[in-house]
C-alpha positions as CSV (number, residue, x, y, z in Angstrom):
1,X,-35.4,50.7,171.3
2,X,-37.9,50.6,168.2
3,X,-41.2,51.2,168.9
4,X,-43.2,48.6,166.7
5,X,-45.3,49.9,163.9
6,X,-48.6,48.2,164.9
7,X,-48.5,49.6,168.3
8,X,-49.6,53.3,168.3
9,X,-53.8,53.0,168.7
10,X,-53.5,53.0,172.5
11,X,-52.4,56.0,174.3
12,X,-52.0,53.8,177.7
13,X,-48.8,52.1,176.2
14,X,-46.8,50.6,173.4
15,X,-44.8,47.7,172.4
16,X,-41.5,48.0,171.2
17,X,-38.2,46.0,170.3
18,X,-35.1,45.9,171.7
19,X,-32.0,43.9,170.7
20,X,-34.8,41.5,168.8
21,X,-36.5,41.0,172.0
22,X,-40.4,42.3,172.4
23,X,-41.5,44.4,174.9
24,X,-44.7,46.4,176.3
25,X,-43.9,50.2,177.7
26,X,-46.7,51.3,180.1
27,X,-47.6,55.0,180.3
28,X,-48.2,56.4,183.7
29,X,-51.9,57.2,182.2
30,X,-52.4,53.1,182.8
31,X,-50.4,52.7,185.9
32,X,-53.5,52.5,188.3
33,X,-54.9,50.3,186.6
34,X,-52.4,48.4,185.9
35,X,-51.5,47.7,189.3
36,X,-55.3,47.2,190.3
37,X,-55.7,44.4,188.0
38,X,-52.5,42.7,189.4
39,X,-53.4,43.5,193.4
40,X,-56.7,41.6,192.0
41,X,-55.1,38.7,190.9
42,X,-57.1,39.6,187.5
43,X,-54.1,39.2,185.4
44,X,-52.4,36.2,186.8
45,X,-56.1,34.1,186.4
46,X,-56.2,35.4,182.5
47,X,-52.9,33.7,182.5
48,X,-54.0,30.7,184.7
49,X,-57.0,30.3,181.8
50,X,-54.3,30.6,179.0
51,X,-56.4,33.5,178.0
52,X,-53.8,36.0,178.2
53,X,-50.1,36.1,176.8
54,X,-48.3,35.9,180.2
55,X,-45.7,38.9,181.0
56,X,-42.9,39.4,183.1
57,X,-42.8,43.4,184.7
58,X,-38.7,44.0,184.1
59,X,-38.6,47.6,185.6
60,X,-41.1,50.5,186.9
61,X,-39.8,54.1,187.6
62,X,-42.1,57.2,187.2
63,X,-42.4,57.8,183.8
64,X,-42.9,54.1,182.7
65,X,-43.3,50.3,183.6
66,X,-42.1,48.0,181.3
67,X,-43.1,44.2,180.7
68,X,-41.8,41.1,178.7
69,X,-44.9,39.5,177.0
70,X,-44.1,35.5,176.3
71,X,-43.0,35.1,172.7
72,X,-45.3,34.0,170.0
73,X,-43.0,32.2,167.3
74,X,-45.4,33.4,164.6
75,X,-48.4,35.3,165.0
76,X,-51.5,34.9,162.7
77,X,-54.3,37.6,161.7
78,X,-58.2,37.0,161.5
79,X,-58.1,36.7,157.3
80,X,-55.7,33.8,158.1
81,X,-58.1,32.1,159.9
82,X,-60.5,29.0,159.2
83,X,-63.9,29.1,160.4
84,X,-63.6,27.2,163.3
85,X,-60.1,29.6,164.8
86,X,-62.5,32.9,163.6
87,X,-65.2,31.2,166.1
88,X,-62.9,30.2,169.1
89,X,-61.3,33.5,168.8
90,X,-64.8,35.5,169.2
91,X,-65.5,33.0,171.9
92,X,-62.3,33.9,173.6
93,X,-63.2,37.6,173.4
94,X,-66.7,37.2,174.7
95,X,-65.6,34.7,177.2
96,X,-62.6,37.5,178.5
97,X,-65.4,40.4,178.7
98,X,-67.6,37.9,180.8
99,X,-64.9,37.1,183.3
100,X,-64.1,40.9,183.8
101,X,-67.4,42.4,184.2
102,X,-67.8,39.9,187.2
103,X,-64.9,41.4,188.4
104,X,-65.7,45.6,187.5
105,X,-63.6,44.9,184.5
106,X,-64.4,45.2,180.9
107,X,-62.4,45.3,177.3
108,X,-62.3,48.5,176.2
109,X,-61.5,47.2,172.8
110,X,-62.5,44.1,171.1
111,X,-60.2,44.4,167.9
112,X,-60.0,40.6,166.4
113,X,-56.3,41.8,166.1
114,X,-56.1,41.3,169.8
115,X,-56.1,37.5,169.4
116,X,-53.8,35.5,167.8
117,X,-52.8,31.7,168.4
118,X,-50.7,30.0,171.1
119,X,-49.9,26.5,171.8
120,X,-52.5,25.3,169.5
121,X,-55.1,27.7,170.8
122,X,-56.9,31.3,170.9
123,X,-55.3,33.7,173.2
124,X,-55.5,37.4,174.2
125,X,-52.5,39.8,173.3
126,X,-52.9,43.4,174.9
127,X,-52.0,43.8,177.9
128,X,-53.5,47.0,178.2
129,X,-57.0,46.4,176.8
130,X,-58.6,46.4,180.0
131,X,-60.0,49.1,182.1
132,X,-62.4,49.3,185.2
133,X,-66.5,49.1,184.4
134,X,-68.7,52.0,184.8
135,X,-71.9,51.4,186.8
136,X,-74.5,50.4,184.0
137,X,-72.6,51.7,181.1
138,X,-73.1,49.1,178.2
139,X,-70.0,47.5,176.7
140,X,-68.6,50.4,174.7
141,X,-67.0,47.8,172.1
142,X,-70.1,45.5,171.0
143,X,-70.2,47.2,167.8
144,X,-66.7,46.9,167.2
145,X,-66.9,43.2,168.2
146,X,-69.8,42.5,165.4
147,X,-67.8,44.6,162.9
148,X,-64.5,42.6,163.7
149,X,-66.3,38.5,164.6
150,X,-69.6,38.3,163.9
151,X,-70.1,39.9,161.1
152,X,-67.3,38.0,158.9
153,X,-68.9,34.7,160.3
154,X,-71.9,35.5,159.5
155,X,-70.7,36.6,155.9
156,X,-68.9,33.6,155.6
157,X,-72.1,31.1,156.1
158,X,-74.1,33.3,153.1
159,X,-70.8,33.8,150.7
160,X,-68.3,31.0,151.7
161,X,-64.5,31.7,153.5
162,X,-63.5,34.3,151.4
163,X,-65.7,36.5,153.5
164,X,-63.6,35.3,156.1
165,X,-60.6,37.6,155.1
166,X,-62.8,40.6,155.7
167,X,-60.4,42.2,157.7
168,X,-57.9,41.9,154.9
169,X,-59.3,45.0,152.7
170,X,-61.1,46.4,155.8
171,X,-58.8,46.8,158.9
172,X,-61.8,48.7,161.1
173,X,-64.2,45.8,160.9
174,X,-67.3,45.1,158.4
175,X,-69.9,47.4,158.0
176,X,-73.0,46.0,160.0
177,X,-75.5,47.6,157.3
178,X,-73.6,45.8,154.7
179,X,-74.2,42.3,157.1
180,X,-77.9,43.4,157.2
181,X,-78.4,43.3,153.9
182,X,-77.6,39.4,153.4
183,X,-79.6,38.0,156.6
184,X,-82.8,38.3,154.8
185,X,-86.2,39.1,156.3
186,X,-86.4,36.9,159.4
187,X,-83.2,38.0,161.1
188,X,-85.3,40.8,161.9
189,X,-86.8,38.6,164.4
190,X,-84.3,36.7,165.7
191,X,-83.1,37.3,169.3
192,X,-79.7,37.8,168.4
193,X,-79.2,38.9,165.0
194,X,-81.8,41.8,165.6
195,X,-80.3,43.5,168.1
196,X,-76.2,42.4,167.5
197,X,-77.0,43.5,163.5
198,X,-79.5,45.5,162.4
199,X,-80.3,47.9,165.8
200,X,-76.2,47.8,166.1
201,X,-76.1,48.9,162.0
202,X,-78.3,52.2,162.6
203,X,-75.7,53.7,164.8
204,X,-73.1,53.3,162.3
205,X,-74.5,56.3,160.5
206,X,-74.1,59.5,162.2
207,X,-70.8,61.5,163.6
208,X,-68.6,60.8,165.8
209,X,-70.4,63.3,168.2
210,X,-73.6,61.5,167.9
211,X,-72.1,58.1,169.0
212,X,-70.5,59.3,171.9
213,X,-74.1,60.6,172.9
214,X,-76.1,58.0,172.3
215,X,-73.1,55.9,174.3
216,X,-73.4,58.7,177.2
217,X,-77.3,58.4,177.3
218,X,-77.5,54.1,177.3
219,X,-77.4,52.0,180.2
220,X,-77.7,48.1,180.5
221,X,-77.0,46.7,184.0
222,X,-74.2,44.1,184.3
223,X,-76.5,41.4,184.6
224,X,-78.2,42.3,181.6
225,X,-75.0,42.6,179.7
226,X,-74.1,39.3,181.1
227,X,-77.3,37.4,179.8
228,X,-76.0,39.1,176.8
229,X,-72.6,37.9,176.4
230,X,-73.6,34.6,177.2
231,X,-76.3,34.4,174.3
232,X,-73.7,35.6,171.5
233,X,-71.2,32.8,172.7
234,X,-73.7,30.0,172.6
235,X,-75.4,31.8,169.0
236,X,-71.4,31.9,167.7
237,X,-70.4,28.5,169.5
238,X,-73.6,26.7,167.0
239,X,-72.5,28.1,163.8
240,X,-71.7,26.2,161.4
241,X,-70.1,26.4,157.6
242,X,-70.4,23.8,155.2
243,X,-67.9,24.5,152.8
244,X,-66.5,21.4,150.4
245,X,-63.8,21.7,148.1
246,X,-62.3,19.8,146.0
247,X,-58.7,19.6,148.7
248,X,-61.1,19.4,151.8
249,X,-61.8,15.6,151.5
250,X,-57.7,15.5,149.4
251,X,-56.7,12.5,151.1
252,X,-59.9,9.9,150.1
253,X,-59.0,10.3,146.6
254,X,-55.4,10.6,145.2
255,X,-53.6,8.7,143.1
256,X,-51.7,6.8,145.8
257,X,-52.4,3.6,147.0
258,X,-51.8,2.3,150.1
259,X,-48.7,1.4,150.2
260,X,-47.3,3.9,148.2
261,X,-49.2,7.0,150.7
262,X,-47.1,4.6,153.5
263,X,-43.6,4.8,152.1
264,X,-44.2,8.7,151.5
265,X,-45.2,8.7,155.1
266,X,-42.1,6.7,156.2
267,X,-39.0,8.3,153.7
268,X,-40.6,11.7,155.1
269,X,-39.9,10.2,158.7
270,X,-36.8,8.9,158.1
271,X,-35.6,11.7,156.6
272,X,-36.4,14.0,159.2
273,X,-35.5,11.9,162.0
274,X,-32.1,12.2,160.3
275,X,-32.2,16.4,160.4
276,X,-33.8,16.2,164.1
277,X,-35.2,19.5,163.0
278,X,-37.1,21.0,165.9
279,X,-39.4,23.4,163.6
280,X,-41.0,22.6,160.6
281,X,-43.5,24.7,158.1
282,X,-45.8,22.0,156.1
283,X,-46.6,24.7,153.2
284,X,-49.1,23.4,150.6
285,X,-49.6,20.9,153.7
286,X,-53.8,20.6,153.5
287,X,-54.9,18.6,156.9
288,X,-51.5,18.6,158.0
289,X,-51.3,14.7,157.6
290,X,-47.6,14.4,156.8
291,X,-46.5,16.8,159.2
292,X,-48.4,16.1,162.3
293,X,-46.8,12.5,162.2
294,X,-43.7,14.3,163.4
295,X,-45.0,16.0,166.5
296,X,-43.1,13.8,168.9
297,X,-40.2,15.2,168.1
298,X,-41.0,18.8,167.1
299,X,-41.6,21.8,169.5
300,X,-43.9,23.5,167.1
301,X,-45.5,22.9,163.5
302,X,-47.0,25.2,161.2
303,X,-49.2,24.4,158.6
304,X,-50.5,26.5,155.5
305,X,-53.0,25.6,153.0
306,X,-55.5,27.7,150.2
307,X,-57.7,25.6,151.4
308,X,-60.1,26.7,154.4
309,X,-61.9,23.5,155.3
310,X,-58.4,21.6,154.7
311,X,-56.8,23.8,157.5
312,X,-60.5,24.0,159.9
313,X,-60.0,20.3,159.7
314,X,-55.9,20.4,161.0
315,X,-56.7,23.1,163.1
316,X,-59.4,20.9,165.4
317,X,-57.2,17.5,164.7
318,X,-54.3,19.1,166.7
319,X,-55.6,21.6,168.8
320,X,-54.8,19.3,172.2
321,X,-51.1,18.8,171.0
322,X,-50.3,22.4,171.4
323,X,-48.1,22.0,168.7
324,X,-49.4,23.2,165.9
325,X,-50.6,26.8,163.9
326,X,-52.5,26.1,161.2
327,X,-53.5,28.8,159.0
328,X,-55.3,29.6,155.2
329,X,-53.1,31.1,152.7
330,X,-52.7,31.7,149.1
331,X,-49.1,31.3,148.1
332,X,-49.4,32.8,144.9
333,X,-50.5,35.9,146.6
334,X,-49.7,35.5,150.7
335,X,-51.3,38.0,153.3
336,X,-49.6,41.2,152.2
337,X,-48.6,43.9,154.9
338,X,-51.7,46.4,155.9
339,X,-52.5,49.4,157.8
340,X,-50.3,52.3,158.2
341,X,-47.2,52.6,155.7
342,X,-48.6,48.8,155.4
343,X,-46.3,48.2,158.1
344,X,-49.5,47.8,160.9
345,X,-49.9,44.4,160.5
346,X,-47.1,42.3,159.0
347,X,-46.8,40.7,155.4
348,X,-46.7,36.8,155.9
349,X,-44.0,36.5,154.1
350,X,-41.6,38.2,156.9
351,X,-43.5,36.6,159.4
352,X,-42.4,33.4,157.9
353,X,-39.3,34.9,157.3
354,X,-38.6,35.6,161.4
355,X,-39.8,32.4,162.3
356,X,-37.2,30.5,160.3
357,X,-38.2,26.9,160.5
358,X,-35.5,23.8,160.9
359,X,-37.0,22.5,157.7
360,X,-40.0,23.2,155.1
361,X,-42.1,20.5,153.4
362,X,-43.6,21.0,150.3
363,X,-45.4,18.3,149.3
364,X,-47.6,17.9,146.3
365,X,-47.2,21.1,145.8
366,X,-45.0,22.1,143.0
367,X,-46.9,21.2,140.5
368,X,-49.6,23.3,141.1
369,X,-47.3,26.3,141.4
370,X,-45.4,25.6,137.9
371,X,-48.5,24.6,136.1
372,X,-51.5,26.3,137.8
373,X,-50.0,29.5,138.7
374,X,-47.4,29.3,135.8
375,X,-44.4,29.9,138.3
376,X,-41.0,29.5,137.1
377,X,-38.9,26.4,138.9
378,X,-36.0,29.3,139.4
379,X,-39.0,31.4,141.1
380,X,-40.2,28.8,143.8
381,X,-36.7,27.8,144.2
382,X,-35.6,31.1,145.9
383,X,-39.0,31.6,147.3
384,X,-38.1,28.0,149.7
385,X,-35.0,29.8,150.4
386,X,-35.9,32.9,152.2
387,X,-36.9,30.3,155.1
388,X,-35.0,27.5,156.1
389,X,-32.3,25.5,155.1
390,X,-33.6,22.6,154.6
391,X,-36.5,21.7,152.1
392,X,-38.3,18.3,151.2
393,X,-40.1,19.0,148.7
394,X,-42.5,16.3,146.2
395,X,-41.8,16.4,142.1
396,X,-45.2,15.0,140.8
397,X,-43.8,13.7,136.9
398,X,-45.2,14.4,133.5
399,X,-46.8,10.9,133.7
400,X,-48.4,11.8,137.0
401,X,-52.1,12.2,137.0
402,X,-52.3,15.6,138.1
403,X,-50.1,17.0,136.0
404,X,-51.5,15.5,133.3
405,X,-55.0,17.2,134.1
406,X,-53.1,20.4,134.7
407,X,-51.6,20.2,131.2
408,X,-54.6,18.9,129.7
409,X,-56.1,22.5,130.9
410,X,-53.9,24.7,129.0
411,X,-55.3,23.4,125.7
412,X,-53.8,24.9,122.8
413,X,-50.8,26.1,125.2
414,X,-50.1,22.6,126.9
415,X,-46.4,22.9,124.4
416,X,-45.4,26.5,126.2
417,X,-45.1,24.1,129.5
418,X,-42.8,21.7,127.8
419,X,-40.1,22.4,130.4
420,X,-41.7,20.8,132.9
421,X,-39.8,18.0,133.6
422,X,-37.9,17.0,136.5
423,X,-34.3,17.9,135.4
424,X,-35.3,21.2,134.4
425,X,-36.7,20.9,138.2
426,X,-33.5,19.6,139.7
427,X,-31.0,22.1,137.9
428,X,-32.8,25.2,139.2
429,X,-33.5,24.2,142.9
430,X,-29.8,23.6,142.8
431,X,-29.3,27.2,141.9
432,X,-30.5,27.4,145.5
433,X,-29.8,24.0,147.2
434,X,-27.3,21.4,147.4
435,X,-29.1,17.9,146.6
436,X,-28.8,16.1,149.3
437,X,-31.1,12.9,148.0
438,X,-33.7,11.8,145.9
439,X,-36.3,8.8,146.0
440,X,-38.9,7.7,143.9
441,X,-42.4,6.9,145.7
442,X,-43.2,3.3,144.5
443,X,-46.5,3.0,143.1
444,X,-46.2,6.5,141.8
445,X,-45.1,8.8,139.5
446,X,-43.4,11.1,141.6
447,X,-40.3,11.3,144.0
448,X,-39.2,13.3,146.7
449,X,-36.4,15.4,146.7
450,X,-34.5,16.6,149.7
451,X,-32.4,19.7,149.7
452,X,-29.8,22.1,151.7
453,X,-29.3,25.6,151.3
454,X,-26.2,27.2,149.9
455,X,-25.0,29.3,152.9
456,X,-23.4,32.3,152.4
């Protein structure tokens, strides 16, 4: 048994792994509660909602209980996140603390690392989060919900989605005075940034002493708190972030025509109706276009962009299929691991690394790695290795437009990028991968190359 490294906040339990296999351990500090919440059927309607991972209980004696949450192939963090999953998420956790103070319930927490994705949408992780509601008490983690959701959204609509990966340099949440200071005069005013930011900020200065007094001394009846809850959904649910870049709107102006974007669509089919892969990661893959044509046959599709409208744009395309995780990331520099011994919260990279996908596509792609971020061929090679064995990945040519703006950029260097060509391509990938085949895209200057890696 290996007690995971993100799970040591909560005294009422942990998670832990055994023979690769994750599991929750409930402390007998939790076990009323515990077994409240399921007499109450409280548990089985989170599950009913899909609001709630589902668990199995696998044994109970006196010193512990111990569940089986439902697998999540690959879990995703809040600065992973495009605008739209950040909102459904805060939603979710709003919607969960609603549902519970009807029922004497309430989140003792509201950590945006308590949500991930599932089946194409939000869903609640911890188990344990819940715990019975004292008569009038106000919700005890408002300010850590504003520090964690609202805050980064509202960041996000002043500064654009980089304020959306908050959470990546500050694990606790966002300070709300620093949120203050970009609403501007009027927010003062309104009904729900006044008291969710700026009254919320104040009692962020102070000890620790002083919050749990002012938390002894305030009381806000349930109904109250549920008028409450119910504006900050519906404030949240009509935010909006106009964000255009030059990938959001990628596919109304390439260099393909037609027929050519067709035949990439159909070799890509063919192809992969040929490895029946079951699992595919679509890295570099913007809406997801190329692999949400394949859902009929795959169980589950991930899809990773730089670009946040690109992946707010797959995200709501495919959230009904249940298919698919989209989420924002930076290959040239993926989520790292955080928190303590940066072991907290995962680096992508092993995420990826765990999920091991049937097959990776990597299209339009290359290019941009070798000539915008000046990686080596030998470089991105073993980097498509780490994750699955097969790869189909697109060589845009010299000729290609693209590159040729790429090039064009590096002025006086352009000659230091000589060896970009697509045998200096092939030759390193096969350092990696056996070629399996190669087809030019008519109409283009590029072909698509797909690969097998060299076991053992």
């Amino acid at each position: 048994m290996q007690r995971h490294p993100s799970s040591f906040r909560d005294p009422s339990g942990y998670v832990f792994m055994d023979q690769g296999k994750l599991y929750r351990k409930i402390l007998p500090s939790y076990f009323e509660t515990y077994d409240q919440l399921n007499d109450q059927g409280i548990y089985q309607s989170l599950f009913d909602k899909a609001w709630l991972i589902p668990h199995e209980e696998i044994s109970r004696d006196d010193q512990s209980i111990i569940i089986c949450p439902q697998k999540i192939e690959l879990i995703t963090y809040p600065y992973e996140w495009s605008f739209t999953q950040y909102k459904h998420a805060a939603q979710l956790t709003l919607r969960i603390q609603s549902f519970l103070l009807k029922r004497n319930c309430s989140l003792k927490d509201a950590s945006a690392f308590n949500i991930s994705f599932y089946q194409g949408k939000a869903i609640h992780l911890d188990t344990l989060s819940i715990e019975p509601y004292q008569q009038d008490q106000p919700w005890k983690a408002l300010l850590q919900f504003n520090q964690h959701f609202l805050g980064p959204l509202l960041l996000a609509q002043r500064q654009g989605s980089h304020a959306l990966k908050s959470l990546l340099y500050r694990i606790e949440g966002v300070p709300l005075k620093e949120v203050k200071s970009h609403l501007g005069l009027l927010s003062r005013f309104h009904p729900v940034l006044y008291p969710h930011v700026h009254l919320l900020a104040k009692t962020e200065v102070g000890t620790l002493q002083q919050h749990a007094q002012v938390q002894d001394k305030a009381t806000l009846n349930k109904d109250s708190q549920l008028k409450m809850l119910k504006a900050l959904d519906l404030y949240i649910g009509d935010m909006e972030m106009k964000e255009n870049t030059e990938w959001s709107q990628y596919y109304d102006h390439t260099n393909y025509d037609e027929d050519s974007f067709q035949e990439k669509k159909d070799l890509i089919a063919s192809w992969c109706q040929e490895l029946q892969p079951k699992t595919i990661m679509d890295v570099g893959g913007n809406d997801g276009t190329f692999g949400r044509q394949l859902l009929n046959q795959l169980e589950h599709l991930v899809v990773a962009d730089i670009d946040q409208p690109a992946i707010d744009q797959c995200y709501k395309k495919s959230i009904q299929t249940g298919k698919v995780t989209s989420l924002v990331c930076d290959l040239s520099q993926p989520s790292p691991g955080l928190g303590f011994e940066n072991q907290e919260r995962d680096a992508l990279i092993k995420r990826w690394e765990e999920f091991a996908p049937d097959a990776v596509l990597a299209l339009a792609l290359i290019h941009h790695l070798s000539l915008g971020n000046n990686l080596p061929f030998e470089m991105t090679a073993a980097f498509f290795a780490r994750f699955s064995p097969y790869l189909i990945i697109e060589f845009p040519h010299r000729e290609d437009s693209w590159v040729q703006f790429l090039l064009d950029s590096k002025r006086d260097a352009r000659h230091l990028f000589d060896g970009y060509h697509v045998s200096a391509f092939a030759k390193a990938y096969q350092q990696y991968f056996k070629l399996i085949k190669s087809t030019p895209i008519k109409g283009t200057h590029r072909t698509l190359f797909l690969f097998q890696r060299h076991e053992g």
